[in-house]
Biopython code that builds the backbone (N, CA, C, O; Angstrom):
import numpy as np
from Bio.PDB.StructureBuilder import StructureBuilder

atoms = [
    (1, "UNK", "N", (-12.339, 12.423, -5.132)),
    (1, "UNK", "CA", (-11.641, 13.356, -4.304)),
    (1, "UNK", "C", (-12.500, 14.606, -4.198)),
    (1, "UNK", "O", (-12.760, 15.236, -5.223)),
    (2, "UNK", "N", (-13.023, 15.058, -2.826)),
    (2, "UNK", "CA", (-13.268, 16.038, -2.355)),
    (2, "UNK", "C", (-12.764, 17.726, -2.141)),
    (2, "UNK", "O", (-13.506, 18.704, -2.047)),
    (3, "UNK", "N", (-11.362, 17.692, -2.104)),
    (3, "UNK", "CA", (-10.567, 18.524, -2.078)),
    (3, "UNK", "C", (-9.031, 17.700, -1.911)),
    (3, "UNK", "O", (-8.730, 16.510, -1.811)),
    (4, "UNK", "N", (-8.063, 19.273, -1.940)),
    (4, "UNK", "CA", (-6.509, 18.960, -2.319)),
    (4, "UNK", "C", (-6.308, 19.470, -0.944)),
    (4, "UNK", "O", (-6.983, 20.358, -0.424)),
    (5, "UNK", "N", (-5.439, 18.909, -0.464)),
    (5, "UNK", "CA", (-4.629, 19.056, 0.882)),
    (5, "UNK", "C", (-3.792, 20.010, 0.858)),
    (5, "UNK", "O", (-3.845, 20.954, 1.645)),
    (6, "UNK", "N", (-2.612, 19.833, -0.365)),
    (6, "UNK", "CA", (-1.547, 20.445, -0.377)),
    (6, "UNK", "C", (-0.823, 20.148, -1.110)),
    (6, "UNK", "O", (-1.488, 19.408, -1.834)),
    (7, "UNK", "N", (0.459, 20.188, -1.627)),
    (7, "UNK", "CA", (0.860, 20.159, -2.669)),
    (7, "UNK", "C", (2.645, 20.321, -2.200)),
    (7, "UNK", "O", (3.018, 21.104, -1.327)),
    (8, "UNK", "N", (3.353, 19.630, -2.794)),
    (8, "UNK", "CA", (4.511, 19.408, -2.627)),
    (8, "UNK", "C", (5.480, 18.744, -3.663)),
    (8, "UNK", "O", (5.155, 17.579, -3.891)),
    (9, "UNK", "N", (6.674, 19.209, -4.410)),
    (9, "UNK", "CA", (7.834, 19.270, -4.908)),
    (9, "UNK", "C", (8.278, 17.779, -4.091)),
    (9, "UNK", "O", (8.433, 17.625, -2.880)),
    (10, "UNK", "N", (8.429, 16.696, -5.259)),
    (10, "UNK", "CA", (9.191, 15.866, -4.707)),
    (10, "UNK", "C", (9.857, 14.857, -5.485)),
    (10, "UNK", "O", (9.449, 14.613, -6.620)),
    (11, "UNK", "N", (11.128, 14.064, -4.851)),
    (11, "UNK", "CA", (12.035, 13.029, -5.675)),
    (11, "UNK", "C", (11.741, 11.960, -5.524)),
    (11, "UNK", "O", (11.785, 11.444, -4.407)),
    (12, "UNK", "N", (11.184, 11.027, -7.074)),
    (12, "UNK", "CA", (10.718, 9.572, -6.849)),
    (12, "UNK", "C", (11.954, 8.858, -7.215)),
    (12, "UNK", "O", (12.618, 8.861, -8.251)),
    (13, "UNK", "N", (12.134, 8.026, -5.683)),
    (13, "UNK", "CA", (13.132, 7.365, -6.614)),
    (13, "UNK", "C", (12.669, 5.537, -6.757)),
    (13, "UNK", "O", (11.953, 4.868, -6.012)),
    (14, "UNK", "N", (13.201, 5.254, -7.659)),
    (14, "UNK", "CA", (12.257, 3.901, -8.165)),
    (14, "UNK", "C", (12.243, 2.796, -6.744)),
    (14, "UNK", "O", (12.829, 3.170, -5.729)),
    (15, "UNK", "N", (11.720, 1.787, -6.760)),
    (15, "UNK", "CA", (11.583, 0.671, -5.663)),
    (15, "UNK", "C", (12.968, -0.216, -6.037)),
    (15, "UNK", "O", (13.635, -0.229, -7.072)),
    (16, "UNK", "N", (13.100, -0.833, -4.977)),
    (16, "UNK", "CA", (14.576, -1.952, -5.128)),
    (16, "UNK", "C", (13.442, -2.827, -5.760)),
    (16, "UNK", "O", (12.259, -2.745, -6.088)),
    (17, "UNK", "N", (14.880, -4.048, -5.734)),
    (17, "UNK", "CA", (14.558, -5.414, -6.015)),
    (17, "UNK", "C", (13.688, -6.414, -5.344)),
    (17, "UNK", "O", (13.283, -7.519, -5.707)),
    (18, "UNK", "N", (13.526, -5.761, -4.331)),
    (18, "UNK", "CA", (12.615, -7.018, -3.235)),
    (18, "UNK", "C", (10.981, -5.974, -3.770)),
    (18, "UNK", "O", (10.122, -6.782, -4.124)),
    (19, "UNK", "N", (10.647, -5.018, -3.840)),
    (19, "UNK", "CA", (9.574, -4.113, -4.617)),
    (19, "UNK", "C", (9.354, -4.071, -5.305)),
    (19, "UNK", "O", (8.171, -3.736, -5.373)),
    (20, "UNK", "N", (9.917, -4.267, -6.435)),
    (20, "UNK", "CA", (9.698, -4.017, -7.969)),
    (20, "UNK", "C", (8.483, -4.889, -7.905)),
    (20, "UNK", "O", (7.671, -4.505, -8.747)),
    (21, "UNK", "N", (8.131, -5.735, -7.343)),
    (21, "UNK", "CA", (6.659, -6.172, -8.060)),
    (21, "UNK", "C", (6.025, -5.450, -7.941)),
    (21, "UNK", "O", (5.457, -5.452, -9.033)),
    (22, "UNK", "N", (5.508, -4.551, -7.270)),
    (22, "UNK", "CA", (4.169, -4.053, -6.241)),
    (22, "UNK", "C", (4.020, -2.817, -7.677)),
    (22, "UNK", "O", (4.721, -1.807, -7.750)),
    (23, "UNK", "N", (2.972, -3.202, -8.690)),
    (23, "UNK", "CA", (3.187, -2.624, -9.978)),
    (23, "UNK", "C", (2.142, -1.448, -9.219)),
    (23, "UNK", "O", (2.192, -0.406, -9.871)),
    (24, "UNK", "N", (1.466, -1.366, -8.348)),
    (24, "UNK", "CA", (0.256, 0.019, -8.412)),
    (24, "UNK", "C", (0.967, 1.121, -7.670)),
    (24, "UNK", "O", (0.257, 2.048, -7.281)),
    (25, "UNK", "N", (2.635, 1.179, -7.338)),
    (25, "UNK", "CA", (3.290, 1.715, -6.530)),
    (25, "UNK", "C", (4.830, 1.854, -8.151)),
    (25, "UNK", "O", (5.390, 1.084, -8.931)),
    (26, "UNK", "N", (4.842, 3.914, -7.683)),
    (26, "UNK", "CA", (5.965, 4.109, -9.219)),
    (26, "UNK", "C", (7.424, 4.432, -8.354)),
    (26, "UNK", "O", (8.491, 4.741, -8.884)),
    (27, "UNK", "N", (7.216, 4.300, -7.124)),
    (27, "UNK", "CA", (8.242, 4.696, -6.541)),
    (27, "UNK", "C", (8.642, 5.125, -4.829)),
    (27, "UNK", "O", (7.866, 4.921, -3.896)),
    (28, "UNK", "N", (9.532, 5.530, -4.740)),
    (28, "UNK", "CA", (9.232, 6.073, -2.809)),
    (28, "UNK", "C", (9.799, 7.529, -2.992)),
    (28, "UNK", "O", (10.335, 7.937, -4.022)),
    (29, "UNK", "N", (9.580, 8.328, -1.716)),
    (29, "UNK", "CA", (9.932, 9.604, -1.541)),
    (29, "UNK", "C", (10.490, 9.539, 0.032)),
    (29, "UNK", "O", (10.094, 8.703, 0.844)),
    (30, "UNK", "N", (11.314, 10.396, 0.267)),
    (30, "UNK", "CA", (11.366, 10.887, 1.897)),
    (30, "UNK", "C", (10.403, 12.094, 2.052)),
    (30, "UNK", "O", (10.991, 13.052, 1.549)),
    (31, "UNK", "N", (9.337, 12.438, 2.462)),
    (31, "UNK", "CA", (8.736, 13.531, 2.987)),
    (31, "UNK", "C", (9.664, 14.666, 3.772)),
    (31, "UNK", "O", (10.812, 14.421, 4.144)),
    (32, "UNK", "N", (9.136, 15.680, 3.927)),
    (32, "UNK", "CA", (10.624, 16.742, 4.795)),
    (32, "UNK", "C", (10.117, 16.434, 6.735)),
    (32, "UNK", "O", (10.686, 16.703, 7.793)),
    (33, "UNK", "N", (9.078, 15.903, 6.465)),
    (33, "UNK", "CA", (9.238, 15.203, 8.046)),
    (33, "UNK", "C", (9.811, 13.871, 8.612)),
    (33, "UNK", "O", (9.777, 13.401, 9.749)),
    (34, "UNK", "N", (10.383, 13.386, 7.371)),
    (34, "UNK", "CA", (11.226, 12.248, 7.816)),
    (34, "UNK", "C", (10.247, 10.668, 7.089)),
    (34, "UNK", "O", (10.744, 9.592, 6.756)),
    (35, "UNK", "N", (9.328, 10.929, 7.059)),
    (35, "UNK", "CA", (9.058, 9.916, 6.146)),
    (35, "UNK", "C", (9.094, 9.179, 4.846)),
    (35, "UNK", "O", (9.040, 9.731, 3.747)),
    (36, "UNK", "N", (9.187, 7.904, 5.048)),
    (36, "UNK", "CA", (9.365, 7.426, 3.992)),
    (36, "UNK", "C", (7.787, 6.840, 3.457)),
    (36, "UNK", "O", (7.088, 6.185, 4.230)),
    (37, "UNK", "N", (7.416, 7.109, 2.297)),
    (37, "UNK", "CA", (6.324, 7.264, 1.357)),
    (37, "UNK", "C", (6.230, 6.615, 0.291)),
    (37, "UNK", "O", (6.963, 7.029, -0.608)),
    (38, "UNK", "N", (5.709, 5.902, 0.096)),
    (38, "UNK", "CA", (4.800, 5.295, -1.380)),
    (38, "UNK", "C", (4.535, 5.892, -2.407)),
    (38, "UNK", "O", (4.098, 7.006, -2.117)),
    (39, "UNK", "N", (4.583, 5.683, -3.738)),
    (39, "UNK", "CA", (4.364, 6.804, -4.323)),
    (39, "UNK", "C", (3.296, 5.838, -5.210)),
    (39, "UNK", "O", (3.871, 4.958, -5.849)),
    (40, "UNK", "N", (2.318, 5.862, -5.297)),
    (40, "UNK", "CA", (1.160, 5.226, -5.834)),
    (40, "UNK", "C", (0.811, 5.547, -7.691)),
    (40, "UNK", "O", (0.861, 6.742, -7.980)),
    (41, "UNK", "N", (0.570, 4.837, -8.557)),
    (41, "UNK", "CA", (0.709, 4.980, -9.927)),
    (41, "UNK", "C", (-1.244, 5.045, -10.064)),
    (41, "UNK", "O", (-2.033, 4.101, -10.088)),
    (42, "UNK", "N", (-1.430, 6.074, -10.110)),
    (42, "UNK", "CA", (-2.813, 6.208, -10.393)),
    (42, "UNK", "C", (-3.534, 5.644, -11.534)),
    (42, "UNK", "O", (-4.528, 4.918, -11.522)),
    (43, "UNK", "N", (-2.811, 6.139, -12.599)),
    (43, "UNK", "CA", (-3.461, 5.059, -13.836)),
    (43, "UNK", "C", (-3.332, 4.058, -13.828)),
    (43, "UNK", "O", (-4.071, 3.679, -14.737)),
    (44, "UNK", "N", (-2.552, 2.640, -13.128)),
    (44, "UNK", "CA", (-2.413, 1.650, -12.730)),
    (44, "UNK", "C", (-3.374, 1.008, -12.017)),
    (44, "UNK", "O", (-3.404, -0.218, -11.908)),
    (45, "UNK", "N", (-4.602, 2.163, -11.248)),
    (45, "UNK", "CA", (-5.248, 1.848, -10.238)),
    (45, "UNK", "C", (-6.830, 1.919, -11.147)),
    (45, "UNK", "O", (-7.762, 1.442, -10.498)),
    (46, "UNK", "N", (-7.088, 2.290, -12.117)),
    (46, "UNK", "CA", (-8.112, 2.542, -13.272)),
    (46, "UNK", "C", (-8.279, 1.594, -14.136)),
    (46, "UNK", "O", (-9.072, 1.739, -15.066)),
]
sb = StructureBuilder()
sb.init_structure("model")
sb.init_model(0)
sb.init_chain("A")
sb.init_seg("    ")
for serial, (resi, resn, name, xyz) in enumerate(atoms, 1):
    if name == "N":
        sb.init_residue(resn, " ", resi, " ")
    sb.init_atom(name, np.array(xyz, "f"), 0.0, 1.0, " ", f" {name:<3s}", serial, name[0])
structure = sb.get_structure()
């Protein structure tokens, strides 16, 4: 990583049942623009 974009306050809430596999992913978020987001497990990815 080159630089930080930005930075943002946010609620993970865990994956359902049809997700729970997808282990390199800790959760989802809604963004305040309406998206729905991935929330990626970094040490998972190491």
């Amino acid at each position: 990583m080159d630089s930080l974009l930005g930075q943002q306050e946010i609620v993970i809430k865990p994956l359902g049942k049809t997700l729970k596999n997808l282990d390199q992913y800790i959760g989802a978020t809604i963004l305040g623009n309406g998206l729905v987001t991935l929330i990626l497990d970094v040490g998972a990815l190491l």
